[in-house]
Biopython code that builds the backbone (N, CA, C, O; Angstrom):
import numpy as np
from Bio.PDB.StructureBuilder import StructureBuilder

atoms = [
    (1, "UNK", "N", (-0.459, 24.124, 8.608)),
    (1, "UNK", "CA", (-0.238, 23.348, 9.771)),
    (1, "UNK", "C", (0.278, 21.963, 9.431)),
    (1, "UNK", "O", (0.225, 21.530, 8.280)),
    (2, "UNK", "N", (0.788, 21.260, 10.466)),
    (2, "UNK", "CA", (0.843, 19.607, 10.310)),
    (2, "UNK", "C", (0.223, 18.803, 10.843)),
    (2, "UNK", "O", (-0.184, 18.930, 11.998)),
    (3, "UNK", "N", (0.045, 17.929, 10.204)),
    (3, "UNK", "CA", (-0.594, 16.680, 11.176)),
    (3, "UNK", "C", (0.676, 15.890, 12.329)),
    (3, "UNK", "O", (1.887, 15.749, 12.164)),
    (4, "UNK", "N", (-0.238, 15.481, 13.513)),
    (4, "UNK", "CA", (0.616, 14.862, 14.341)),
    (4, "UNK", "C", (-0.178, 13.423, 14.034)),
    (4, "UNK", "O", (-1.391, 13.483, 13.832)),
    (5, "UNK", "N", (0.481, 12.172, 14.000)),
    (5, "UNK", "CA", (-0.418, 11.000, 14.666)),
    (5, "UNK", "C", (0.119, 10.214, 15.567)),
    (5, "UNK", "O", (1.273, 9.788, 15.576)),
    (6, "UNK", "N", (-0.748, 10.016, 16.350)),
    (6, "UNK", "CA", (-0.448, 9.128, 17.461)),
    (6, "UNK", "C", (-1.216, 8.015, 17.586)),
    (6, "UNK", "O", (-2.360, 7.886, 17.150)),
    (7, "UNK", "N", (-0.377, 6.956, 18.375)),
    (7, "UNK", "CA", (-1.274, 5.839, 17.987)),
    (7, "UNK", "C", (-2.963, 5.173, 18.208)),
    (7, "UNK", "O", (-3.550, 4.208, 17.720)),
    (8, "UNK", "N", (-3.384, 6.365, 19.309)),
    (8, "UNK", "CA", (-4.547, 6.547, 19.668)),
    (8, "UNK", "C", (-5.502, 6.721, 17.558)),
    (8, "UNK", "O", (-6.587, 6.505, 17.018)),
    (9, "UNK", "N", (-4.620, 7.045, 17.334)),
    (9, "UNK", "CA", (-5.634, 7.762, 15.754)),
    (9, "UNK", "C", (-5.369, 6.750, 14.771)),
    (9, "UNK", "O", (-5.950, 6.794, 13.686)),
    (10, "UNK", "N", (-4.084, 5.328, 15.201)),
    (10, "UNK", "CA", (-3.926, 4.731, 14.142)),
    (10, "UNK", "C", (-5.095, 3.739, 13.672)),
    (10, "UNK", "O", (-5.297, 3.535, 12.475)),
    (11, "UNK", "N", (-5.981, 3.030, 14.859)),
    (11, "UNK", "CA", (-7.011, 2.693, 14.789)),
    (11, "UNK", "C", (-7.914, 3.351, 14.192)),
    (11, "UNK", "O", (-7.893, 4.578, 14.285)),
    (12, "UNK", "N", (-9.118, 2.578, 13.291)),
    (12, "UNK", "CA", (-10.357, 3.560, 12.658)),
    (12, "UNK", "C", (-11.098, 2.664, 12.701)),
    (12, "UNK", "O", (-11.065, 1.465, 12.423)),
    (13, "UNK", "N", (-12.281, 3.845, 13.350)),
    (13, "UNK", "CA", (-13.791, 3.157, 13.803)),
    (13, "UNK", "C", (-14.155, 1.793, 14.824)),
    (13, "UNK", "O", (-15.131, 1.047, 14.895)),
    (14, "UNK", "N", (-12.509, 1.898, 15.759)),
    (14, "UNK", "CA", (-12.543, 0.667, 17.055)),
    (14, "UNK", "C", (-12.089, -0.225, 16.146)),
    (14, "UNK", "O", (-12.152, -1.382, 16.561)),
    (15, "UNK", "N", (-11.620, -0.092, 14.970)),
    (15, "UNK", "CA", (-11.078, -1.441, 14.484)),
    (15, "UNK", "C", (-9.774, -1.375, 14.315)),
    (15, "UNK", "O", (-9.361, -0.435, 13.635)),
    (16, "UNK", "N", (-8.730, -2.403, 14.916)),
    (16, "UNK", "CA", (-7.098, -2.433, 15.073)),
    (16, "UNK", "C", (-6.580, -2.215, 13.068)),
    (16, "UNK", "O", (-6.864, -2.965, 12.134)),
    (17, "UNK", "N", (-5.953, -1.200, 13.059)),
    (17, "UNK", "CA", (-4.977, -1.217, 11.818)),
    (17, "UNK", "C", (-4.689, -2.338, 11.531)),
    (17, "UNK", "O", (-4.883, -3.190, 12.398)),
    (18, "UNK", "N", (-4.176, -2.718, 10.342)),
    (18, "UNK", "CA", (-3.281, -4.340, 10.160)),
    (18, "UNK", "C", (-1.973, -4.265, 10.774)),
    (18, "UNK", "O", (-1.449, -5.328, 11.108)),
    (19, "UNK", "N", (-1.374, -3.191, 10.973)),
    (19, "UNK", "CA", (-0.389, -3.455, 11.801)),
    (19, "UNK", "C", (-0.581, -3.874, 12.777)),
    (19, "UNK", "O", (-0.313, -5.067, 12.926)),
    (20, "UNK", "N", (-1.082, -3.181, 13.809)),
    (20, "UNK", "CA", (-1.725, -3.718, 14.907)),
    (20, "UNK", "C", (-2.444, -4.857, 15.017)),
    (20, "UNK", "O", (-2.420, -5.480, 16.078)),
    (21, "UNK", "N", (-2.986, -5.175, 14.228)),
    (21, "UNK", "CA", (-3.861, -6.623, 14.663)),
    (21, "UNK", "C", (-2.483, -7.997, 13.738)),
    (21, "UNK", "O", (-2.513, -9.222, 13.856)),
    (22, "UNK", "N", (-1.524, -7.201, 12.958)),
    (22, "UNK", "CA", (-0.630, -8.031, 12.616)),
    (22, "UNK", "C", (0.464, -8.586, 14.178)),
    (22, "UNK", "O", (0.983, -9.645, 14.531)),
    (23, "UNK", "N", (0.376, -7.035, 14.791)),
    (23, "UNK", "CA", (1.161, -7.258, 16.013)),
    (23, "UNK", "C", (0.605, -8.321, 16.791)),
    (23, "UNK", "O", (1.400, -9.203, 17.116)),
    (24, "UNK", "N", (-0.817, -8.456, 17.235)),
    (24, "UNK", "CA", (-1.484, -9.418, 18.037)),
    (24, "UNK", "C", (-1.356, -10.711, 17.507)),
    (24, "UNK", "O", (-0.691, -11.503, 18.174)),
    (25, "UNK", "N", (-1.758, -11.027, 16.644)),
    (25, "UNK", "CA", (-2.067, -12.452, 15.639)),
    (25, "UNK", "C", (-0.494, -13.019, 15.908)),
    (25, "UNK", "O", (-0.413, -14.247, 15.911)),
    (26, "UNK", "N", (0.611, -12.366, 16.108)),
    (26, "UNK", "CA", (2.282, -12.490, 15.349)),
    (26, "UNK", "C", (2.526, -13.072, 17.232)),
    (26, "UNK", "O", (3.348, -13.959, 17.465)),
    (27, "UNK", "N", (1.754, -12.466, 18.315)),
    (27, "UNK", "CA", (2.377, -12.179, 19.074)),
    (27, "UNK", "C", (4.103, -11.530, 19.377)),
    (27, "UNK", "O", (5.112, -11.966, 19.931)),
    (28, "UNK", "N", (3.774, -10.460, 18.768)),
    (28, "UNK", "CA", (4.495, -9.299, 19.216)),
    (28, "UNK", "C", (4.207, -8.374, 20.098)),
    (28, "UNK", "O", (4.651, -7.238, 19.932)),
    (29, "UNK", "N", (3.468, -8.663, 21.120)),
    (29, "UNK", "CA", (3.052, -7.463, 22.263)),
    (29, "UNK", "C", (3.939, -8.289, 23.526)),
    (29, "UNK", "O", (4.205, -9.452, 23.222)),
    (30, "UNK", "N", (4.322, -7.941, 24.597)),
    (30, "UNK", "CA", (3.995, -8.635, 25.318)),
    (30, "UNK", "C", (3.531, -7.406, 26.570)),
    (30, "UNK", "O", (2.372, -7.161, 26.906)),
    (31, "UNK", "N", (4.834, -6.723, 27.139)),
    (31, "UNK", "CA", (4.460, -5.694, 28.277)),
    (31, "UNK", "C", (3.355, -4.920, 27.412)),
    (31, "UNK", "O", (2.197, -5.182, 27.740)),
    (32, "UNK", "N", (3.461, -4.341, 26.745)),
    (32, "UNK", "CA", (3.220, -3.450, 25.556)),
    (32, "UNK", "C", (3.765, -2.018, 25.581)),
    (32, "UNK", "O", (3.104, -1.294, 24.836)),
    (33, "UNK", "N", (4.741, -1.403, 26.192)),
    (33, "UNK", "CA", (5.289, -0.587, 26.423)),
    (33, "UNK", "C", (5.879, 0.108, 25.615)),
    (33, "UNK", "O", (6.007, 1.330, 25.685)),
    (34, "UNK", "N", (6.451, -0.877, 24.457)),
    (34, "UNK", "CA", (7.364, -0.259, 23.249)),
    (34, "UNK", "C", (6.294, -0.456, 22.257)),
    (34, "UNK", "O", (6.898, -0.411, 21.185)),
    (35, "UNK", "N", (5.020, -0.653, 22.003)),
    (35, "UNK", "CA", (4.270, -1.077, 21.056)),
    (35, "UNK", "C", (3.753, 0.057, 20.002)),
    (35, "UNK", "O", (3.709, -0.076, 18.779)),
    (36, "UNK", "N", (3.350, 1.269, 20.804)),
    (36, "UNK", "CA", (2.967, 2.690, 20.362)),
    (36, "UNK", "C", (4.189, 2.748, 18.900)),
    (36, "UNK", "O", (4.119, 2.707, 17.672)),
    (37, "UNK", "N", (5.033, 2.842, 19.738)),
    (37, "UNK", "CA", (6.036, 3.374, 18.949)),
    (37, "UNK", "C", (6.635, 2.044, 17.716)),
    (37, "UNK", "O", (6.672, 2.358, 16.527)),
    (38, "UNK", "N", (6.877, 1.245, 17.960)),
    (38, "UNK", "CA", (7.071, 0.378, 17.609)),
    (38, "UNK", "C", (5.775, -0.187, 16.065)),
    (38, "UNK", "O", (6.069, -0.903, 15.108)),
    (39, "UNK", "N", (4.767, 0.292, 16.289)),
    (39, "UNK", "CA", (3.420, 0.713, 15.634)),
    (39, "UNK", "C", (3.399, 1.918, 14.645)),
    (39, "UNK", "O", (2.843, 1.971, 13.547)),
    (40, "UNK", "N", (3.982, 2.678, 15.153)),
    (40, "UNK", "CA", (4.282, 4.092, 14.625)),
    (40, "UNK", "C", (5.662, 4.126, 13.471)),
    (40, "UNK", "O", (5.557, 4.782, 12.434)),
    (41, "UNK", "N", (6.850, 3.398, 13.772)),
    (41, "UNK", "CA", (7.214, 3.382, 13.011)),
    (41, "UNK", "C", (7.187, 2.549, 11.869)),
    (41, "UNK", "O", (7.741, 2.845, 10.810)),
    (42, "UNK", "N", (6.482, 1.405, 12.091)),
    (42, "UNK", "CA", (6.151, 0.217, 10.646)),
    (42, "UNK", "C", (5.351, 1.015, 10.313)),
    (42, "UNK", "O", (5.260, 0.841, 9.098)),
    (43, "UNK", "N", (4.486, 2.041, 10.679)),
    (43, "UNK", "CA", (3.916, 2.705, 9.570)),
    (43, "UNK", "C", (4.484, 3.681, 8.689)),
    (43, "UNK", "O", (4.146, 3.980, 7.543)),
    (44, "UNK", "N", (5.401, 4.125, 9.408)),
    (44, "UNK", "CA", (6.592, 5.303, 8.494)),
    (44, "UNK", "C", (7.318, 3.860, 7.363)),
    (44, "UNK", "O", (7.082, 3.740, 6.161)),
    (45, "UNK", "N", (7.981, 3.168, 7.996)),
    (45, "UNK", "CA", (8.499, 2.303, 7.222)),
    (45, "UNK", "C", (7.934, 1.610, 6.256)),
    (45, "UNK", "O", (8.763, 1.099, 5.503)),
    (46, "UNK", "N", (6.554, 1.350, 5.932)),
    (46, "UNK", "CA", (5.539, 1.005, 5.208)),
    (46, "UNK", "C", (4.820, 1.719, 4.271)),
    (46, "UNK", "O", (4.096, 1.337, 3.351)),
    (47, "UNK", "N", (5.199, 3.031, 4.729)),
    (47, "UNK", "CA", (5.059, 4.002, 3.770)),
    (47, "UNK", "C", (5.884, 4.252, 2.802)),
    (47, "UNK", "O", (5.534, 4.584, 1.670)),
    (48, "UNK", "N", (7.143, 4.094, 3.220)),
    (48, "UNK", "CA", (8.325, 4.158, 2.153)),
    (48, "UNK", "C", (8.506, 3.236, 1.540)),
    (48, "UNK", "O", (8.791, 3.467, 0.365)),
    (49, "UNK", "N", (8.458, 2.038, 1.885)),
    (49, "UNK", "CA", (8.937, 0.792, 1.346)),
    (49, "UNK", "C", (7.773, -0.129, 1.905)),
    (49, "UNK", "O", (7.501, -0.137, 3.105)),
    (50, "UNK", "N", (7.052, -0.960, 0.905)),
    (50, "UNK", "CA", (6.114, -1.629, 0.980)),
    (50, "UNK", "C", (6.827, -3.199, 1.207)),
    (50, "UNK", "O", (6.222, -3.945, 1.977)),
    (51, "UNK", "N", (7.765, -3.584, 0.728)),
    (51, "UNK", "CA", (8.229, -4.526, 1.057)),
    (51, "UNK", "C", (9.994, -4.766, 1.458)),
    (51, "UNK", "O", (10.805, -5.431, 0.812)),
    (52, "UNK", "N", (10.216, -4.026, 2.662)),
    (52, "UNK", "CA", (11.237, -3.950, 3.159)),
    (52, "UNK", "C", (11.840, -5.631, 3.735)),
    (52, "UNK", "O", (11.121, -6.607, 3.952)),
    (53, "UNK", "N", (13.157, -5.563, 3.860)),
    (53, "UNK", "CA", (14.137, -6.670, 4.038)),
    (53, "UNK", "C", (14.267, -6.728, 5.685)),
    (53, "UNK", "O", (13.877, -5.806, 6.402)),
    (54, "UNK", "N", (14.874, -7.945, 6.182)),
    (54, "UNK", "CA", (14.877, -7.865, 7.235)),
    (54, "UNK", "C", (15.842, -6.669, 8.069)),
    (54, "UNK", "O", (15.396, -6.114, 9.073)),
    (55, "UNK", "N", (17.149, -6.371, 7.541)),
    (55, "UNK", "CA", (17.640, -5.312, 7.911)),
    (55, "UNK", "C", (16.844, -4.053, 7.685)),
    (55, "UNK", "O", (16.474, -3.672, 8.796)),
    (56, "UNK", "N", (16.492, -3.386, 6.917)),
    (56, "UNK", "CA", (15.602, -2.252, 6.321)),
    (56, "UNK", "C", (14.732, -2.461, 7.790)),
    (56, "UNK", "O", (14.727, -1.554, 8.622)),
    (57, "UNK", "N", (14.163, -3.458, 7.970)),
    (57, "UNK", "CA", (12.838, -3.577, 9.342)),
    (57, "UNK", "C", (13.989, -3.288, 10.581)),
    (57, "UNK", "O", (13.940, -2.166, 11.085)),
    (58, "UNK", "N", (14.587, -3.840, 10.879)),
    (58, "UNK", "CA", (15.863, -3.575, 11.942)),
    (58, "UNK", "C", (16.154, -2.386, 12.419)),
    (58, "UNK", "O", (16.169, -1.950, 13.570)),
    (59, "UNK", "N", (16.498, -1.679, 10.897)),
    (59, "UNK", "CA", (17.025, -0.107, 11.427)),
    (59, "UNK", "C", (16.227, 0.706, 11.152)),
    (59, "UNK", "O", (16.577, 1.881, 11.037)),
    (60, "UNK", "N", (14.684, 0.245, 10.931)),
    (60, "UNK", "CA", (13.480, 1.009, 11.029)),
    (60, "UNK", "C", (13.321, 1.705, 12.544)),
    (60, "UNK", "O", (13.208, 2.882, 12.886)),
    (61, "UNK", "N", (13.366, 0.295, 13.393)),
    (61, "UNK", "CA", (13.329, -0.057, 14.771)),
    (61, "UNK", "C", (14.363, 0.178, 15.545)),
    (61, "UNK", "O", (14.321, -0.316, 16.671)),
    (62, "UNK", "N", (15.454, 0.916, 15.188)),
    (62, "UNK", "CA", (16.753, 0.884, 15.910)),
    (62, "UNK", "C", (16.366, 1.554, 16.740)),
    (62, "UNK", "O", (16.573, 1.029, 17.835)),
    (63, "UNK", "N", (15.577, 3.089, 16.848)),
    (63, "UNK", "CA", (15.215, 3.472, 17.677)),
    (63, "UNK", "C", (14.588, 3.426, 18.675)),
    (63, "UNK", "O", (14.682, 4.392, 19.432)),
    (64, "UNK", "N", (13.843, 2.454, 18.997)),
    (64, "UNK", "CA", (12.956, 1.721, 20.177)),
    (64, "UNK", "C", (13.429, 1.061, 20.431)),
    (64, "UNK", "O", (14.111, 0.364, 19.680)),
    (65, "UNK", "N", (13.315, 0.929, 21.640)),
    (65, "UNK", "CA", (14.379, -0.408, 22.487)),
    (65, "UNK", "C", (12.896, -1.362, 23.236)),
    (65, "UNK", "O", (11.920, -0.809, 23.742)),
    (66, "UNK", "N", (13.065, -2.625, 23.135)),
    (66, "UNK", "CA", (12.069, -3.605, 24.126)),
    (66, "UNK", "C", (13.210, -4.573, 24.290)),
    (66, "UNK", "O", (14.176, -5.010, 23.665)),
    (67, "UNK", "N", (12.267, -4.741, 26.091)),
    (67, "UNK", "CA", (13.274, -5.406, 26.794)),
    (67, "UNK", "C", (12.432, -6.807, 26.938)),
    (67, "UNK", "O", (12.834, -7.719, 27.660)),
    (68, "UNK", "N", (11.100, -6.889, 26.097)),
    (68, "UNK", "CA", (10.855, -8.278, 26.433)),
    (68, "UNK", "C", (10.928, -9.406, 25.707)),
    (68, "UNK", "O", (11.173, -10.507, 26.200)),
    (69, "UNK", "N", (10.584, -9.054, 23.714)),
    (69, "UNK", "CA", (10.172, -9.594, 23.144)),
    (69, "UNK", "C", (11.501, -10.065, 22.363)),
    (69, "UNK", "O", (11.494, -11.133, 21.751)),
    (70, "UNK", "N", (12.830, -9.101, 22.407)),
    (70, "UNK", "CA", (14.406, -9.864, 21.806)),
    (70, "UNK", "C", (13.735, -9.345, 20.046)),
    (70, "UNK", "O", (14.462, -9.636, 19.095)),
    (71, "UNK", "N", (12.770, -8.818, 19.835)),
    (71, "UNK", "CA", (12.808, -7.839, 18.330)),
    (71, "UNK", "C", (12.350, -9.466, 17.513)),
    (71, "UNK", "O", (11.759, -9.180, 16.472)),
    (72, "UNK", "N", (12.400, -10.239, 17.599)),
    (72, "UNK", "CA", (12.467, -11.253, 16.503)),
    (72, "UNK", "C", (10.372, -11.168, 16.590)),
    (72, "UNK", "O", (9.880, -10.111, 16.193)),
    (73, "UNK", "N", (9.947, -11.654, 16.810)),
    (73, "UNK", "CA", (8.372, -11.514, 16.947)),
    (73, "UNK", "C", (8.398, -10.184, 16.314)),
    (73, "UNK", "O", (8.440, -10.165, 15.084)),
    (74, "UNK", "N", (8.384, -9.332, 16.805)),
    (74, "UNK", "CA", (8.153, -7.701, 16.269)),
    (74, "UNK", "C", (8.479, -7.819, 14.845)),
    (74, "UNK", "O", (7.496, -7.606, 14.136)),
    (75, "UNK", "N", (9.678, -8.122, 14.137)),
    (75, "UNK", "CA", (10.171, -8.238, 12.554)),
    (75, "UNK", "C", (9.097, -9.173, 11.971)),
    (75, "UNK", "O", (8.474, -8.990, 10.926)),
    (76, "UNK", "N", (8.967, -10.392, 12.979)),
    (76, "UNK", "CA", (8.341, -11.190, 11.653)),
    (76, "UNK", "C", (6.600, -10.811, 11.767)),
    (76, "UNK", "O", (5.812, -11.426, 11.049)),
    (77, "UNK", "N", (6.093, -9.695, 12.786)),
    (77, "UNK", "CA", (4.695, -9.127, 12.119)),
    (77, "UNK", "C", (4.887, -7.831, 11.280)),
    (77, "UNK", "O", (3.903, -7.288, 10.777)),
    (78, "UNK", "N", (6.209, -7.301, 11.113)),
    (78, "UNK", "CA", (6.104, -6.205, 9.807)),
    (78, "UNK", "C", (6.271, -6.737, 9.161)),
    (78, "UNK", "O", (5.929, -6.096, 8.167)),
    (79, "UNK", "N", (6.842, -8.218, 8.663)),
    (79, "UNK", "CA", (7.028, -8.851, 7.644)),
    (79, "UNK", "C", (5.803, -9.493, 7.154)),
    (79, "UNK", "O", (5.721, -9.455, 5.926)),
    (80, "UNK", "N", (4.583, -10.217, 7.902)),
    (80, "UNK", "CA", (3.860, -10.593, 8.057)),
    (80, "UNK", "C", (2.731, -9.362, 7.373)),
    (80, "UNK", "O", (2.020, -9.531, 6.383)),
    (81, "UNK", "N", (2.833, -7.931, 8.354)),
    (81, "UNK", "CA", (1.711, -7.275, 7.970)),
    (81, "UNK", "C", (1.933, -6.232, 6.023)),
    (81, "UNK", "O", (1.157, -5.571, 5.333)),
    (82, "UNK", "N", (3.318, -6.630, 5.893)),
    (82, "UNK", "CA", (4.117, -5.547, 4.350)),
    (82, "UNK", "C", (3.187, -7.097, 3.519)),
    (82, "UNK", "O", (2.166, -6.691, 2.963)),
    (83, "UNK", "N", (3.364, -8.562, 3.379)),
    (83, "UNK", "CA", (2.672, -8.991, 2.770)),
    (83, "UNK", "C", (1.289, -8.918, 2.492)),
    (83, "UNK", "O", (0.810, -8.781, 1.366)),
    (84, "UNK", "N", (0.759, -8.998, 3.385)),
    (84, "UNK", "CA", (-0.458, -8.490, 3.618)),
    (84, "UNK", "C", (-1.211, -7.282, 3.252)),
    (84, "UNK", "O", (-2.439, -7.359, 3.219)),
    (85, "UNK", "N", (-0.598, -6.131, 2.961)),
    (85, "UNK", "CA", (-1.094, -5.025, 2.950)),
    (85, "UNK", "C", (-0.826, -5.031, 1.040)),
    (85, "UNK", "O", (-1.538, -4.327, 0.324)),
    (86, "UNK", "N", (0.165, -5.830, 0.521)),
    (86, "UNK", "CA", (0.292, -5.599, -1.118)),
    (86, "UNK", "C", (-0.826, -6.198, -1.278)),
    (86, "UNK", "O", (-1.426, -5.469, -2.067)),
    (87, "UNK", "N", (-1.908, -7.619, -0.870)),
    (87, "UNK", "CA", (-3.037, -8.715, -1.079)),
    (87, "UNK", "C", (-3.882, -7.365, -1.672)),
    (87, "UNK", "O", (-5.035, -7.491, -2.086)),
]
sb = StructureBuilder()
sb.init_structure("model")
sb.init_model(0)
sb.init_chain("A")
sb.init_seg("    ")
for serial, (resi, resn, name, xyz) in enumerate(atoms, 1):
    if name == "N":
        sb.init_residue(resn, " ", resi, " ")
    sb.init_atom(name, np.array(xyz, "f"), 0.0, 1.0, " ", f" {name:<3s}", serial, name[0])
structure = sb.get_structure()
């Protein structure tokens, strides 16, 4: 079989992932609409590359579109949470 994850499972034990609590701290949420996903893929992208460039983060994200935040907040908490996660 495979595993599916969704972002309901990225959390463990009620406590926000570092992505996620990188997203809050960064203010990168705002509607939160694109966040799931947007969550979902810095973790694919974080998996491959622990310390990706700002383009590399870009066309991580090409696929999600947000109409509130203009992507700049969103880059600088994967940038924020890839340092963080080498500590």
């Amino acid at each position: 079989g495979h595993e599916i994850l969704t972002i309901e499972g990225v959390a463990e034990n009620g406590k926000l992932h570092p992505i996620q609590q990188s997203f809050v701290d960064v203010g990168a949420i705002q509607c939160g609409y694109c966040t799931p996903g947007m969550v979902l893929n810095t973790l694919a992208l974080l998996k491959d590359k622990s310390d990706p460039t700002e383009p590399e983060i870009r066309r991580a994200l090409s696929g999600n579109l947000c109409r509130c935040t203009g992507y700049q907040k969103i880059v600088e908490a994967i940038q924020d949470v890839a340092v963080k996660m080498k500590e």
